[in-house]
C-alpha positions, 0 to 999 in steps of 0.5 A: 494559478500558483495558489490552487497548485498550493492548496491541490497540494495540501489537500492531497497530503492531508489525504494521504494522512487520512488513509495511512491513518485508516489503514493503521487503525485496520492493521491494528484491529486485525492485530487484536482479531487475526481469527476473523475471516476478513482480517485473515484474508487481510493478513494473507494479502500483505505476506504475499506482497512482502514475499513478492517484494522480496523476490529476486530478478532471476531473467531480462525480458528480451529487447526488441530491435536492439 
């Protein structure tokens, strides 16, 4: 049991490195070709996610029963 958990765990990490590499090397090229219409919308995408990450909390939602 604890042997598959070891290798489950392996394998996910090595999969991980697999896509981080992989969405580094897409990074890249959009880097190299921002003109394209792909690496555009590529581009595009990561600002709004950095400027939502960024954003402050401005309200609560309500709590029900409290």
């Amino acid at each position: 049991m604890k042997e598959a958990r070891k290798e489950y765990k392996k394998s996910r990490q090595n999969a991980k490195r697999v896509i981080s590499s992989a969405k580094e090397k897409k990074r890249k090229e959009c880097a190299n070709d921002p003109n394209d219409s792909e690496c555009q919308n590529e581009i595009f995408r990561m600002a709004k996610q950095m400027v939502k990450e960024r954003q402050d909390t401005t309200g609560s939602n309500c709590i029900e029963g409290a």
